[in-house]
LUMBA-994138 format. One line per field, with one value per residue (C-alpha): residue number from 0; residue in three letters; chain; x, y, z. Coordinates in Angstrom, 2 decimals. Layout:
N
seq	[NUM	...] .
type	[ALA	...] .
mol	[A	...] .
x	[X	...] .
y	[Y	...] .
z	[Z	...] .
***
This chain:
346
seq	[0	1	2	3	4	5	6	7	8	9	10	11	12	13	14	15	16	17	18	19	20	21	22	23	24	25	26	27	28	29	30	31	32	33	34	35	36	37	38	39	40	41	42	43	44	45	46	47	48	49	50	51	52	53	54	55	56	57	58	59	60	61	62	63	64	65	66	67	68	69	70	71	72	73	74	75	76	77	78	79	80	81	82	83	84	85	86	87	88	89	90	91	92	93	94	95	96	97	98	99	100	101	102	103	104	105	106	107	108	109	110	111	112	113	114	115	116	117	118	119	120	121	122	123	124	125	126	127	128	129	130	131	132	133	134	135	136	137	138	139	140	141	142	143	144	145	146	147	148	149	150	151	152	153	154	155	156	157	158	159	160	161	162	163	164	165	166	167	168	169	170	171	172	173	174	175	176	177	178	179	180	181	182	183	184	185	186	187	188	189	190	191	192	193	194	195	196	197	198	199	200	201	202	203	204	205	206	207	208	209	210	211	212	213	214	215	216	217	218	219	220	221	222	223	224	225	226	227	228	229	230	231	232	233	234	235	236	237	238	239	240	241	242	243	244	245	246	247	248	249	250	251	252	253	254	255	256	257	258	259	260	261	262	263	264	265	266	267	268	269	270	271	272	273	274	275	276	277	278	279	280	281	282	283	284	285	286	287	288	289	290	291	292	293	294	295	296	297	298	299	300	301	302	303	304	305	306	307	308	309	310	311	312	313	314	315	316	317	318	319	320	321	322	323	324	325	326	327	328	329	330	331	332	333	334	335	336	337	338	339	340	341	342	343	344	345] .
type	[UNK	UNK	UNK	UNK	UNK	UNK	UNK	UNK	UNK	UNK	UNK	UNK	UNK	UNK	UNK	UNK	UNK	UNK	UNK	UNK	UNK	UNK	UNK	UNK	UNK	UNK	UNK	UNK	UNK	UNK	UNK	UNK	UNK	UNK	UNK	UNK	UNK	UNK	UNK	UNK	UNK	UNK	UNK	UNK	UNK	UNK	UNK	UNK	UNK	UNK	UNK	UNK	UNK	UNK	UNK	UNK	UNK	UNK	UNK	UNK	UNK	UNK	UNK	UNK	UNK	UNK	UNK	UNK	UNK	UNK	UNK	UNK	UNK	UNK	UNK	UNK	UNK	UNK	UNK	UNK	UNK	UNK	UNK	UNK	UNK	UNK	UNK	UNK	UNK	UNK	UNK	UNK	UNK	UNK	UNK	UNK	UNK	UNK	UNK	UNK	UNK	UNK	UNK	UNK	UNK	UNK	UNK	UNK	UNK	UNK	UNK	UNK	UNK	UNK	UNK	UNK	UNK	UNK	UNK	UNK	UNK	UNK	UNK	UNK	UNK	UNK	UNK	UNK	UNK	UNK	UNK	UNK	UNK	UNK	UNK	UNK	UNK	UNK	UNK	UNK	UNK	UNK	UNK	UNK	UNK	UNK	UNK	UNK	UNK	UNK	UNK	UNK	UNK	UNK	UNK	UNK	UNK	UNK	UNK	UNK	UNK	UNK	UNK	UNK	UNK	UNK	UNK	UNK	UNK	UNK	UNK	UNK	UNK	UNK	UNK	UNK	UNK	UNK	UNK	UNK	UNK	UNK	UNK	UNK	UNK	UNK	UNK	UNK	UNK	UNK	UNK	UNK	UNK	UNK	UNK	UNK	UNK	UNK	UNK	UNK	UNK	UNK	UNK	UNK	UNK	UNK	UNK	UNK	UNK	UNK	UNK	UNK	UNK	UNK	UNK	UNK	UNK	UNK	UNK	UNK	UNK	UNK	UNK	UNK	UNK	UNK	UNK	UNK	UNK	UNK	UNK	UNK	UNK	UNK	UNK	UNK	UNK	UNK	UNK	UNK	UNK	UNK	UNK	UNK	UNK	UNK	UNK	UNK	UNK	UNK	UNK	UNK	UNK	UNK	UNK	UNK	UNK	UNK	UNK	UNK	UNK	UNK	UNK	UNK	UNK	UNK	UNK	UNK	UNK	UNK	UNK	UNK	UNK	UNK	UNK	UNK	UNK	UNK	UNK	UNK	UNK	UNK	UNK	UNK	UNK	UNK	UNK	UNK	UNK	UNK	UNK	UNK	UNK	UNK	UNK	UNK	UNK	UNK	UNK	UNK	UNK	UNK	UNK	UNK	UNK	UNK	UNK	UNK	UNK	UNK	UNK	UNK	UNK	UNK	UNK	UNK	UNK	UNK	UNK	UNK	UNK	UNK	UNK	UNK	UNK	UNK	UNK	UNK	UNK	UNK	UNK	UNK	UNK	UNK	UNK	UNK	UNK	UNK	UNK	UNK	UNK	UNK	UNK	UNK	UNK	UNK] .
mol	[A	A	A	A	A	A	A	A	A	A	A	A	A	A	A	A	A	A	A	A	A	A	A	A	A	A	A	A	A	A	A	A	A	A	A	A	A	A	A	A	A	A	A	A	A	A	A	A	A	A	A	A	A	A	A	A	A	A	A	A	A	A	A	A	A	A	A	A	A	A	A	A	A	A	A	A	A	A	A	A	A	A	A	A	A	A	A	A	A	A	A	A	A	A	A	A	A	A	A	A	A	A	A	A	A	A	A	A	A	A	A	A	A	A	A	A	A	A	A	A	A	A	A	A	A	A	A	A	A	A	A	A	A	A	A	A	A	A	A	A	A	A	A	A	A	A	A	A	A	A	A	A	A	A	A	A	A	A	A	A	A	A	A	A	A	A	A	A	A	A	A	A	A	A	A	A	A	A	A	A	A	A	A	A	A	A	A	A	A	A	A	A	A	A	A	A	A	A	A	A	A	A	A	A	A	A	A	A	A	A	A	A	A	A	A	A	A	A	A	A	A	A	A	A	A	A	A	A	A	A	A	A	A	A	A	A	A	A	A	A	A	A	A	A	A	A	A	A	A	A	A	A	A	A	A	A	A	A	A	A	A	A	A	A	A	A	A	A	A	A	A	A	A	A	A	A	A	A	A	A	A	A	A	A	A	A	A	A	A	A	A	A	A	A	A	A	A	A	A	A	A	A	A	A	A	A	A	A	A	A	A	A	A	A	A	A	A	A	A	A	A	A	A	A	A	A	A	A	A	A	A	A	A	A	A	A	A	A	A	A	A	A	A	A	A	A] .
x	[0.00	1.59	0.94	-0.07	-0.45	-4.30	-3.97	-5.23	-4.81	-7.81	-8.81	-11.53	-10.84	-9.04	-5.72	-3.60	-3.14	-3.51	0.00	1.04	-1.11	0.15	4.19	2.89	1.14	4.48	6.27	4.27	4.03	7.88	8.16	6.23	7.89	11.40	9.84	9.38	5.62	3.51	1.52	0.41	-3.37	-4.60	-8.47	-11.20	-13.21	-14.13	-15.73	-14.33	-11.65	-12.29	-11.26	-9.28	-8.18	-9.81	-7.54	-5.59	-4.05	-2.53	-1.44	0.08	1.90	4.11	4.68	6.13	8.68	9.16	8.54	10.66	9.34	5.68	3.07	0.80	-3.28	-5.92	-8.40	-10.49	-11.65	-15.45	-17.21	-20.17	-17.75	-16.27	-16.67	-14.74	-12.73	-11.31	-10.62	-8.82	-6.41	-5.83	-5.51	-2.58	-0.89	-0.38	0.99	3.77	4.42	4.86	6.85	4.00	3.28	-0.43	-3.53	-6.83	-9.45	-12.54	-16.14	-19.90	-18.94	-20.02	-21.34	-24.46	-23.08	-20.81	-23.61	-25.98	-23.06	-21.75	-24.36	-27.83	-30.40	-28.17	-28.01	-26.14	-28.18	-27.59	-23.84	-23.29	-25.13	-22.33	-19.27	-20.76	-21.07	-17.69	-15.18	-15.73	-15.56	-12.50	-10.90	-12.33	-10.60	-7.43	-7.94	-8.31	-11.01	-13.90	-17.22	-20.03	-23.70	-25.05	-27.50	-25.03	-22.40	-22.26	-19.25	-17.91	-14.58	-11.78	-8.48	-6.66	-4.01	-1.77	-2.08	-0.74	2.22	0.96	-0.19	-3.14	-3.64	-3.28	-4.81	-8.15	-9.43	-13.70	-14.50	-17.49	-19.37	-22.59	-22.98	-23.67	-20.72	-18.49	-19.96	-19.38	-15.75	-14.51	-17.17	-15.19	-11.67	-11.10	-9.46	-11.87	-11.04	-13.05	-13.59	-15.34	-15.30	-16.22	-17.40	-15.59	-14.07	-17.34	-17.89	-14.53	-15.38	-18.75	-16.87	-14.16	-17.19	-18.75	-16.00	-15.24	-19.13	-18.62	-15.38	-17.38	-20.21	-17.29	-15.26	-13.64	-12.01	-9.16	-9.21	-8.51	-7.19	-8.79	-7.51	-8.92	-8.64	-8.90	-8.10	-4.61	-2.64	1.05	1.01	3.82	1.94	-1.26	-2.16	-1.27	-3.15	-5.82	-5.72	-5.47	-8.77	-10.53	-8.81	-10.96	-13.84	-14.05	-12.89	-15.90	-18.56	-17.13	-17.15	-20.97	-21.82	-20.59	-22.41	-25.58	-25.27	-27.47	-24.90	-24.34	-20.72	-18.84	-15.49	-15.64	-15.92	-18.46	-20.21	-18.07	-19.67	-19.75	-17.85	-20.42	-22.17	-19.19	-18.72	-22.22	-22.17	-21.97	-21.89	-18.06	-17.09	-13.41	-14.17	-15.91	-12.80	-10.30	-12.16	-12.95	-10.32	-6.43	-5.55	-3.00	0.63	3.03	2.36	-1.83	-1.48	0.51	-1.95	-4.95	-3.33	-2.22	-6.02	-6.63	-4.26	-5.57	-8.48	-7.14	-6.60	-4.15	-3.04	-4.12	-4.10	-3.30	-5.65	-3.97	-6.25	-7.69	-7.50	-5.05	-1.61	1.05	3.32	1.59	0.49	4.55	5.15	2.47	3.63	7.05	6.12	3.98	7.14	9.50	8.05	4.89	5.93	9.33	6.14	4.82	8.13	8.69] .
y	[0.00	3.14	6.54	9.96	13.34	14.85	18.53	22.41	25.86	25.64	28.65	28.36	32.60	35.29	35.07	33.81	35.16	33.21	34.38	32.37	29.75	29.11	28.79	26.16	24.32	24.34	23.45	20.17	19.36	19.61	17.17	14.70	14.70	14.54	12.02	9.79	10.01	8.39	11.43	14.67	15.60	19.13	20.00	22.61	24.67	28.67	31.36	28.96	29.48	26.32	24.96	27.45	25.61	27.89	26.28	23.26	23.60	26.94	25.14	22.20	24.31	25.50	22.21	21.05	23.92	22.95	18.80	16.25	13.03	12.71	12.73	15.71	14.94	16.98	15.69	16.33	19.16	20.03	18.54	21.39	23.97	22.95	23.08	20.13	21.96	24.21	21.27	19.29	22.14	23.50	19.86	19.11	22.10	21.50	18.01	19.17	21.65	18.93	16.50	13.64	13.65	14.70	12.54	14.35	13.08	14.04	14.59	16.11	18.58	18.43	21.81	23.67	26.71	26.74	25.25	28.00	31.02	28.78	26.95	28.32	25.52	22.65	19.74	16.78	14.48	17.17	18.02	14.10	13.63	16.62	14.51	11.51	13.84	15.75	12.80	10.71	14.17	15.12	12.07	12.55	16.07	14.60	11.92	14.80	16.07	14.98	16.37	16.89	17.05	16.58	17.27	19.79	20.59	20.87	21.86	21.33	18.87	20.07	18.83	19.46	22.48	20.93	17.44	16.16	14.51	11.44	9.09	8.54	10.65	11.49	8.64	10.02	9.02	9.62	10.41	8.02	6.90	4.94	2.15	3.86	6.09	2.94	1.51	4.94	4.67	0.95	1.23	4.68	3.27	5.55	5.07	5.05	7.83	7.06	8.34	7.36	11.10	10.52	7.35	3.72	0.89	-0.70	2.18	1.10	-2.16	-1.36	0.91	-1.48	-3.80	-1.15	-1.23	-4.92	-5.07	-2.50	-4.33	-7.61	-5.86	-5.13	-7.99	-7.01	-3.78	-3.92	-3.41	0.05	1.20	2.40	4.89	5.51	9.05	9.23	12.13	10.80	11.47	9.71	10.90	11.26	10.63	9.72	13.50	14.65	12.03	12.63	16.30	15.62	13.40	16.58	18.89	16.23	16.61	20.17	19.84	17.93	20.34	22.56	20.47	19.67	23.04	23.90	21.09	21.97	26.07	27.16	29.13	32.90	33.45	36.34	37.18	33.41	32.17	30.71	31.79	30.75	27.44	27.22	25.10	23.75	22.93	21.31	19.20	18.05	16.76	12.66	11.99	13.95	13.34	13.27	9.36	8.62	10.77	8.56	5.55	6.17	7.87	6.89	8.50	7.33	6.25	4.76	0.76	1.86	3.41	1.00	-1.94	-0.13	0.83	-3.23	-3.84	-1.67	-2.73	-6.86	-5.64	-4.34	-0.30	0.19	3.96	5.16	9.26	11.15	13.73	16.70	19.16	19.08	22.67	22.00	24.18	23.93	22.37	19.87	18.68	18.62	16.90	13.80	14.10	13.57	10.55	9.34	8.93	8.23	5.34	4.28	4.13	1.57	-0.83	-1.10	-1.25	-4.38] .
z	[0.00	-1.15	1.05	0.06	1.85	1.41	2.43	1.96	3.43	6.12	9.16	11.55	12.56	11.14	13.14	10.42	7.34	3.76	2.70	6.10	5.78	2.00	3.64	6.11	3.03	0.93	4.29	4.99	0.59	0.77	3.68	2.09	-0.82	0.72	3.55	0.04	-0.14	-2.98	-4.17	-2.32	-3.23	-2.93	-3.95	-5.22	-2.75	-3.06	-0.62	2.51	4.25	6.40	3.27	0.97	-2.13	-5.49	-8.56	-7.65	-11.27	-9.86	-6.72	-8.31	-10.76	-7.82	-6.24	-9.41	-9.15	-5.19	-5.11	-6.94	-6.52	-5.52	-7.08	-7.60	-7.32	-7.46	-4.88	-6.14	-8.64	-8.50	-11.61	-12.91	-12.09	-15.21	-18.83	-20.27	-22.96	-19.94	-17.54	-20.30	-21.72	-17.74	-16.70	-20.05	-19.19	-16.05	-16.64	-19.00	-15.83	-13.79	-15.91	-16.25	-12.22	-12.67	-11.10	-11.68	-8.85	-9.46	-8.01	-8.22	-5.14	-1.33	-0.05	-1.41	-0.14	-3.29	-5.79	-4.39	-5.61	-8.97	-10.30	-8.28	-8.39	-8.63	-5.88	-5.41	-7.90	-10.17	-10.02	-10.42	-13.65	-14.79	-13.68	-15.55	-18.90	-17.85	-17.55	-20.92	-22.66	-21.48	-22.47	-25.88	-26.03	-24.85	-27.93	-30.52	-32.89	-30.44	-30.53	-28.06	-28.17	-24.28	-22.50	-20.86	-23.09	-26.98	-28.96	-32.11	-32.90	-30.26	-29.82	-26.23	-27.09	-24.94	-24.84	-21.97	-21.38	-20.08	-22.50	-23.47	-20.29	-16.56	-14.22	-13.69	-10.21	-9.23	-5.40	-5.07	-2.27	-3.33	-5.68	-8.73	-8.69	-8.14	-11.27	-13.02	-11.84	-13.02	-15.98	-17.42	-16.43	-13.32	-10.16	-7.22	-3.86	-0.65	2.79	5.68	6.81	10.62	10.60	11.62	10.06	9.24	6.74	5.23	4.28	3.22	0.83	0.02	-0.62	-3.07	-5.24	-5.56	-6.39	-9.47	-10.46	-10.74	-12.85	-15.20	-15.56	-19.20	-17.45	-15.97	-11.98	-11.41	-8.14	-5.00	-2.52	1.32	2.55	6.38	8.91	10.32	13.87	15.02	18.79	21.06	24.04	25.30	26.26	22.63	21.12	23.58	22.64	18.75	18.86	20.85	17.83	15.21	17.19	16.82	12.96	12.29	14.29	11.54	8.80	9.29	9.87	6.18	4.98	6.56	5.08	8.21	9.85	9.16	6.69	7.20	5.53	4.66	7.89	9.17	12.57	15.87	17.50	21.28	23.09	24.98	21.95	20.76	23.61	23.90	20.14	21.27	17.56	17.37	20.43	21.48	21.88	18.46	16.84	18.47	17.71	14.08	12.55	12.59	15.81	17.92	18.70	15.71	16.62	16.67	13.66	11.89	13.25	11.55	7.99	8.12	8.31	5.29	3.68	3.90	2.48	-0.80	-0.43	-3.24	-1.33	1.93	1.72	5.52	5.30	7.78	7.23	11.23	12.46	14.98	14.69	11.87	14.61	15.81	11.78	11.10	14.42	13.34	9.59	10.51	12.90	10.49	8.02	10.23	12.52	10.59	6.78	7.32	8.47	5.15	3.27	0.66] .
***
C-alpha cells in the first residue's frame, strides 16, 4: 500500500493570514515529498476558508517547481464547475508543468453553499449527472477532434491544445461513495477515492465492498485502483493524542456546519460554535474521533493501515487538514514517516 499526503490551506478565525497559511502548506508538501511520499493531493473549494483551495491547477503548478518526486493529485476538482474543454487544456498544461506527475481526482462537489453562488439551483443528484457527462468528454478532447452534443455541453470537434504529457492521459481518479458512482468509476476506467469522513471501520469495508461489487459488474475492465482518505494522527503521548482526537472533534462540528449552510458566513468564515455545543455533540465526540479515525501512537497506527491494507486499499491518503496548529500537523507528519511508513516497506 503506497501513502499519500491529502492537504489544503484551512482557518476556523481570522488570526492567520492566507500568505502564512500558504508557507505552512508548501512546508508540509515539501516534507512529504522529501519524507518519500507516494503522491500529495490538494483540492477545489471557493468562498471557505475552512477549506481554501480555489484552482488546484494553480497550486500544483508551484509544487512542481518545489517537489521532486511525488506525485501531484488533485483531490479532487469540483465537476459542474467545469466546462470540459477548460478542464482538459488547464488539466494538459499542467501536466507538461509537472513533468507527467499529474492525477486528476474528481467529483460532483459536497457543499451547497458553493452550488448556491456557482451553479444556483443545482443539488447533489444534479452536479453528479455533470461529472458523468464531464469525464468521458475530457478524455475525448485529450484523444483529438472529439465532438459533443449533451445534455449539458455541446461543442464542435476540439483537440486538447496541450495534450498532456501522459499518454493517453493522466490517471483520472472519481470520489465516489454509493454504488452507482463505483460503477461509473470501473465502468469509465477511473481510479476510485473514498472516505469514511467521521465514521468507523465498518464504513470502510462497506466501501471497500462497493467497489469490488462494481469491479465484478465489469469484468472485461481492468481493476482500477482504490484509494482511502482518512483524517490521520502519530502521537507522542497519550495527552497529545488525547488532545489531537478533541482537535478532530471540533474539525468535524465545523465540517458539518458547512455542509448543513445554516450558519451565518462572514469574511468566509463561518459563525463561531460554542464550546459547549461542541462538547455536547456525542456523535463527534473526542471518543468517536479517536475511535474512528487513525488516531494514535506509531504501533496503533501502523496496526490499523495493516487492516486496510488486507483488504485491498491500493493507497491510503493522511488527510492533515484538522484545524489543529502547523506544529503539531509537522510533528504527526514527521512521525507518520518516520516510525509508521518503514512498516509497510517491501
Amino acid at each position: 500500500m503506497k501513502f499519500s499526503l491529502f492537504v489544503h490551506m484551512e482557518r476556523l478565525d481570522a488570526n492567520q493570514s492566507h500568505k502564512s497559511l500558504y508557507e505552512e502548506f508548501i512546508a508540509l508538501c515539501e516534507i512529504a515529498d522529501k519524507g518519500g511520499m507516494h503522491a500529495i493531493w490538494t483540492g477545489e473549494h471557493h468562498g471557505m476558508d475552512f477549506t481554501i483551495a480555489p484552482n488546484p491547477f494553480v497550486t500544483i503548478a508551484d509544487l512542481a517547481r518545489r517537489t521532486s518526486r511525488a506525485r501531484l493529485g488533485t483531490g479532487t476538482v469540483i465537476a459542474p464547475f467545469w466546462h470540459p474543454i477548460k478542464l482538459a487544456g488547464e488539466a494538459a498544461m499542467t501536466d507538461i508543468i509537472c513533468d507527467g506527475r499529474l492525477d486528476i481526482g474528481i467529483a460532483r462537489g459536497a457543499y451547497s453553499f458553493e452550488y448556491e453562488r456557482l451553479l444556483p439551483g443545482l443539488d447533489a443528484w444534479g452536479a453528479g449527472q455533470r461529472m458523468r457527462e464531464l469525464i468521458p468528454a475530457v478524455k475525448g478532447i485529450w484523444n483529438g477532434d472529439y465532438a459533443h452534443n449533451g445534455e449539458f455541453f455541446k461543442f464542435p470537434a476540439t483537440t486538447s491544445a496541450p495534450k498532456p504529457l501522459q499518454q493517453p492521459n493522466p490517471p483520472i481518479w472519481v470520489a465516489a461513495r454509493d454504488p452507482n458512482s463505483h460503477e461509473f468509476a470501473v465502468a469509465n476506467g477511473c481510479n476510485v477515492q473514498v472516505t469514511p469522513l467521521w465514521q468507523g471501520d465498518d464504513e470502510v469495508q462497506s466501501l471497500m465492498d462497493r467497489f469490488n461489487d462494481a469491479c465484478a459488474k465489469n469484468p472485461g475492465i481492468e481493476r482500477p485502483k482504490i484509494m482511502l482518505l482518512r483524517h490521520t494522527y502519530v502521537g507522542s503521548s497519550e495527552d497529545d493524542v488525547a488532545q489531537a482526537a478533541h482537535e478532530l472533534s471540533v474539525y468535524y462540528n465545523y465540517f458539518f456546519a458547512w455542509f448543513k449552510n445554516e450558519k451565518p458566513v462572514t469574511q468566509g468564515l463561518i459563525e463561531r460554535i460554542p464550546d459547549e455545543q461542541i462538547r455536547a455533540n456525542a456523535m463527534l465526540s473526542d471518543q468517536v474521533m479517536r475511535t474512528n479515525n487513525v488516531v494514535g501512537d506509531a504501533r496503533t497506527v501502523i496496526d490499523r493501515l495493516k487492516a486496510y491494507e488486507a483488504l485491498g486499499y491500493d493507497e491510503y491518503s493522511f488527510w492533515i487538514d484538522t484545524g489543529m496548529s502547523f506544529e503539531r500537523k509537522k510533528a504527526s507528519l514527521e512521525r507518520f514517516i518516520a516510525e509508521v511508513m518503514p512498516a509497510f516497506q517491501e
